[in-house]
N, C-alpha and C positions, 0 to 999 in steps of 0.2 A: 511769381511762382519760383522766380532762382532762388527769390530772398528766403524765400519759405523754403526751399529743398540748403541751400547754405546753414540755415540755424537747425534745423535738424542733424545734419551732418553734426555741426558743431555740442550739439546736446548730446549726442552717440557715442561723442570723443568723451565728453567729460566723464559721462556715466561708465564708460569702459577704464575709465581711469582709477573711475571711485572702486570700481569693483576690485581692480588690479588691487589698489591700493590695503581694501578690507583684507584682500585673499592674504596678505602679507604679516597683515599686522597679528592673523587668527593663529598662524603658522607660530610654535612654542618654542623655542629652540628644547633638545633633549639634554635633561636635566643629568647631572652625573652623578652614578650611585653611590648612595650613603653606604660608608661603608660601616658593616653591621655588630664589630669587633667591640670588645668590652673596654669601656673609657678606662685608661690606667696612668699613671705617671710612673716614670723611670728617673733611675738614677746609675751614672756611670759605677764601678764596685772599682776601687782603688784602696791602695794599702797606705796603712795609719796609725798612728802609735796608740795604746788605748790603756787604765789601768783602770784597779777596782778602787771603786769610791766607796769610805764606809763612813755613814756619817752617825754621830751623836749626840746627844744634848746636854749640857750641862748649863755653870752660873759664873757671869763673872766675878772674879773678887778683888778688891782694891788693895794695892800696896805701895808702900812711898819708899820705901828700901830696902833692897837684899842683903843679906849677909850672909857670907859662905863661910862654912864650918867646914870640917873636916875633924872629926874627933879619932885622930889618931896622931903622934908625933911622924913626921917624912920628911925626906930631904928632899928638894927641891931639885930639879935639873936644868930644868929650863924656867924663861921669864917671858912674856911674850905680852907685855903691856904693864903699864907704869901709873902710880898715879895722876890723877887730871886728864887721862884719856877718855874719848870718848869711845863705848864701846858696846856694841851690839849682843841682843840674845843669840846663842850658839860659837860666840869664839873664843877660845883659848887662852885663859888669861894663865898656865902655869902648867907645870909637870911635875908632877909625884910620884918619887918612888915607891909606889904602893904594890908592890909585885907580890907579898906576901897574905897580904889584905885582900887584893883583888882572887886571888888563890884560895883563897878562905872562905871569900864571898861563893863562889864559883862552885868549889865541894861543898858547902851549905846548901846551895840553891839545888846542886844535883842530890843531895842527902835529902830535903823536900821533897823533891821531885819522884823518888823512890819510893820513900813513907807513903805518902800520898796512894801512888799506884798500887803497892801493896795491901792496904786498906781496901783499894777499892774493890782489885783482886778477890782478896779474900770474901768479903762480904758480899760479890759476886756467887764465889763458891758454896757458901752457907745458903745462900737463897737457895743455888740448883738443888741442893741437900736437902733442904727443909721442907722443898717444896713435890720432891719424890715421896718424900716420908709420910708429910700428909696425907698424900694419895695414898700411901700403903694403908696410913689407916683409915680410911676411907673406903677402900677396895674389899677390907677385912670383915669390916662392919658392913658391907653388903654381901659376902660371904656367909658371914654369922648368919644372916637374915634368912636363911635358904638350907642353912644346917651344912656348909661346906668350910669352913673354919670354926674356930674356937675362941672362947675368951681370953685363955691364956695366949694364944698367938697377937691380939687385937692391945694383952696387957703389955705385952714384948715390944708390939711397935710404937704405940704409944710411949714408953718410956725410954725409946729407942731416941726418937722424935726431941722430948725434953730436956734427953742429954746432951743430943746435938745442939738445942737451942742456947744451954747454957754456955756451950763449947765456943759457940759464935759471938757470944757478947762476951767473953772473958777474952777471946783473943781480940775484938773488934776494940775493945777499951787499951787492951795493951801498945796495939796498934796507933790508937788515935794518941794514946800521952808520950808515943815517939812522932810520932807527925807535929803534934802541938810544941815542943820540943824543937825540933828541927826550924818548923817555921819562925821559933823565937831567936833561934841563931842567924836567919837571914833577915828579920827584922832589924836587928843589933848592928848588922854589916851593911843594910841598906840606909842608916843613919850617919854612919861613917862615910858611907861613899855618897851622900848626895852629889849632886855636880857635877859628880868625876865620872868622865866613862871610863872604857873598860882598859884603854891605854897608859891612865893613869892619867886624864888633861881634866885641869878642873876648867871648867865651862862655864862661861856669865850666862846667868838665869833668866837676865830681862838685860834690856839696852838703857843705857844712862852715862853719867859720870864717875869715872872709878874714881872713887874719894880718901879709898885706902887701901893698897897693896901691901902685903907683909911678909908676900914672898920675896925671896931673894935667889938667886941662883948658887948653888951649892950650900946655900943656906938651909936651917932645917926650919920648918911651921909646927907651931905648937897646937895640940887638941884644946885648949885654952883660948887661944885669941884667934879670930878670923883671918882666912887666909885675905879674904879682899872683902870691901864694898861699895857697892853701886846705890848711887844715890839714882833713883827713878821716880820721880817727884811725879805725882799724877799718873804713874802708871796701872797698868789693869793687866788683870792673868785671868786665865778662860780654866777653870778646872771640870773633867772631864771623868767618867768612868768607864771602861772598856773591856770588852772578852776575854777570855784565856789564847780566842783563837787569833786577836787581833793583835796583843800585847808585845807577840816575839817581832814585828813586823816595822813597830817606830823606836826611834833612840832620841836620844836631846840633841837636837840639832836640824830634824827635820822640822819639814814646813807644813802645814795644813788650812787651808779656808777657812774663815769664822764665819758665821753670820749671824746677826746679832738684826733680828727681826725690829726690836723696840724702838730700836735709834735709823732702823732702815738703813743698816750699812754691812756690806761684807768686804773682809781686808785680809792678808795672809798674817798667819802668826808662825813663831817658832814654838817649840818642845822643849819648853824648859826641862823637865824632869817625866821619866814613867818608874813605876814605884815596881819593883821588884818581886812583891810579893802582894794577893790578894785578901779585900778588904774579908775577913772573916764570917759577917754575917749577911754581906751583897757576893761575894766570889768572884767584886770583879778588882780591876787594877784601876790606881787612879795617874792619871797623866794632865800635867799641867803645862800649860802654853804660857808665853807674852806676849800680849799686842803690841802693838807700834803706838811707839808711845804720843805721837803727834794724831793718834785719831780722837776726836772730839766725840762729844755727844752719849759718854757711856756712862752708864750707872754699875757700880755696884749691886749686884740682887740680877741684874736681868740677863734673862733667860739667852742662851747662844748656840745653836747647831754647830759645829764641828765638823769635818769633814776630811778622815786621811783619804791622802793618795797611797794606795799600795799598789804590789804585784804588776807592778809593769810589763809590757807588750809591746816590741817596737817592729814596726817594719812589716804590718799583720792585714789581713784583711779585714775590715770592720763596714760593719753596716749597721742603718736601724734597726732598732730593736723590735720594733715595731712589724718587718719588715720579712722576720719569721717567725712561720707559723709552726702549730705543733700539732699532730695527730698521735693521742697516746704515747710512746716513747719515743718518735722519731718528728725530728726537726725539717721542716722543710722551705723552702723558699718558690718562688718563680722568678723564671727572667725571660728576658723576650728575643725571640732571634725569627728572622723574617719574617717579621710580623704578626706572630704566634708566643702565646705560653708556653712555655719549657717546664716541668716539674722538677725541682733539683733538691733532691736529699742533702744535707749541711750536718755537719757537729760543728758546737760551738765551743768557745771555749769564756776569756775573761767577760764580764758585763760592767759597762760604765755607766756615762750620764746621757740615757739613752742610745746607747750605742751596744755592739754585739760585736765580740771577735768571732771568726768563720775560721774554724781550722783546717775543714776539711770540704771540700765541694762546689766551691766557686773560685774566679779567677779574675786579677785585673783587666779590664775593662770592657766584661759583659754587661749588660744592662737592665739593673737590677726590679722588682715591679716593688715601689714605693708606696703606691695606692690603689686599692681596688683589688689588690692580692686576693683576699677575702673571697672574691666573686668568681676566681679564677677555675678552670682543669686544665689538664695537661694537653695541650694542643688547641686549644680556643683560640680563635683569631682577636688579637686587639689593636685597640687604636689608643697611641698616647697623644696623650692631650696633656697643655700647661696648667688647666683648671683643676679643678674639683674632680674627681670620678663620679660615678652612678654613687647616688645616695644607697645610705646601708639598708631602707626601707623596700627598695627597688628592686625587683626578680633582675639578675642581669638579661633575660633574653627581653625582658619588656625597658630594659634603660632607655631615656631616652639620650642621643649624641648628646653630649656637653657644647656643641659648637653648631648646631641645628639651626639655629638664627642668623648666623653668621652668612655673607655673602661669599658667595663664590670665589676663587683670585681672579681678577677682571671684569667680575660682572661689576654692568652699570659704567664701564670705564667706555671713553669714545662716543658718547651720549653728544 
């Protein structure tokens, strides 16, 4: 009977253990709230230097040697390279007293320049005119219609009308064969000064071997024989056409990106030459580069994007572009300060390659919303994350966390 009241006892124990044991294991620990903020990625907002990228298309063409003209007699001042040197697109091979030529060039180019506007001017004018007069008679003759004018008044503006028209193509012709005119006098001066900038330096075109120098110092160069040339054996030039509004902005010597799709290569070139005056029946300017003469793999004929650097921006703040948004004429952004969307109105100013200068509205090193912007308003709680955001398909109140899977910090640790 002990032995039978002992193993009961001992069965009561176990069974009070197992129970302990279940009570323990049912017990959840409490889970810690998701918090319910919209997934975004951020980025620190620092300043950066940024300019406007303008790119173009043009063709390369093959050439084996430059020779530099100059079709004017000059005296020479300076020397700054000898034959059998080796020498680079954009440097200095001479100086020409060209002070009288460049002078010429200069009130040429502003004598176009005038022509030009005045043309345009007037033929402005003549529109505004022609196109009242119309209406007058227009007005007249639904006047007539009603018995409140006359034929004679409709004859009046009518040939009021024809006069003026003739008056607009006799000044618009007289106009254009001073323009036409002009621009042949900056043509003339823009074949003289190839080369040469405005200081009077004639400038190597491509890089190679100078083969023959003919300047001398205090010596004079004849319009006759070249001043230098450059042996460029296998070299290649990128020729390009460009705006009126791009044109004032490169000179020979600057640098620009090629990229040259066919041969899958992009390399920097220089600015051999930009042409002074535009092509007549495109309006635009032709600007020619040289490659580097040690790049391989180029043809003749094939196609090459271009790419100046202008308008530079230093010391700015710059963000993606991506990064603001637009509602009708005003620009805005978000960024996140305790944990919340912030609405921040922006003007902008340069755009690069993917990038946005911020002129006005933000400040180094707020935290900018790089993704999921899109889904934001002003005061919405969010949560950044290093992933992805809410898909664009996604209501943000129905997103789910990007990190929902993810364990706990700890959980599962002490196992």
């Amino acid at each position: 009977m002990t032995k039978k009241k002992f193993l009961a006892a001992g069965l009561a124990a176990v069974l009070a253990l197992s129970l302990a044991a279940c009570g323990g294991a049912d017990e959840t620990p409490e889970e810690e709230p998701v918090n319910p903020g919209v997934a975004v990625q951020v980025q620190e907002i620092g300043a950066d230097t940024i300019y406007t990228e303008n790119t173009v298309s043009g063709q390369l063409v093959a050439e084996d040697q430059s020779t530099i003209m100059v079709a004017v007699s000059a005296k020479c001042t300076a020397v700054y390279a000898e034959a059998g040197d080796e020498v680079k697109a954009g440097d200095m091979l001479c100086t020409l007293d060209l002070g009288s030529t460049l002078a010429s060039h200069n009130a040429a180019s502003i004598n176009y320049r005038s022509s030009a506007q005045s043309y345009n001017d007037q033929a402005a004018v003549f529109e505004k005119q022609i196109a009242l007069l119309e209406k007058n008679v227009r007005d007249l003759k639904e006047l007539f219609e009603i018995g409140a004018a006359s034929q004679l008044e409709i004859d009046q503006a009518e040939l009021q009308l024809q006069t003026t028209i003739a008056q607009r193509n006799s000044t618009l012709s007289q106009l254009e064969a001073g323009m036409q005119s002009a621009l042949s006098n900056v043509e003339q001066l823009d074949t003289v000064l190839e080369n040469v900038d405005a200081r009077g330096n004639v400038i190597a075109p491509s890089s190679g071997t100078l083969v023959t120098m003919n300047a001398t110092e205090g010596g004079f160069i004849s319009n006759t024989a070249p001043v230098a040339v450059i042996d460029g054996a296998e070299q290649m030039k990128a020729v390009v056409q460009v705006s009126e509004a791009l044109v004032p902005k490169l000179a020979a010597g600057d640098t620009a990106d090629v990229s040259v799709s066919a041969a899958n290569q992009t390399f920097e070139a220089t600015i051999r030459s930009v042409e002074r005056a535009a092509n007549m029946q495109t309006r635009l300017y032709t600007v020619t580069l040289t490659l580097p003469s040690d790049t391989d793999g180029l043809l003749a004929g094939m196609f090459a994007d271009v790419t100046f650097h202008t308008d530079v921006s230093e010391d700015t703040i710059v963000v993606p572009t991506e990064a603001v948004l637009t509602r009708g004429e005003t620009q805005y952004v978000f960024v996140v300060e305790n944990g919340a969307a912030k609405y921040m109105e922006v003007t902008t100013g340069l755009t690069g390659n993917g990038v946005t200068e911020v002129l006005t509205g933000l400040t180094a090193g707020q935290q900018l919303v790089t993704v999921g912007q899109a889904y934001l308003n002003d005061g919405d709680p969010v949560r950044v994350v290093s992933g992805a955001a809410a898909p664009a398909e996604t209501p943000k109140e129905e997103a789910e966390p990007a990190d929902e899977a993810a364990p706990e910090d700890g959980e599962g640790q002490g196992e």
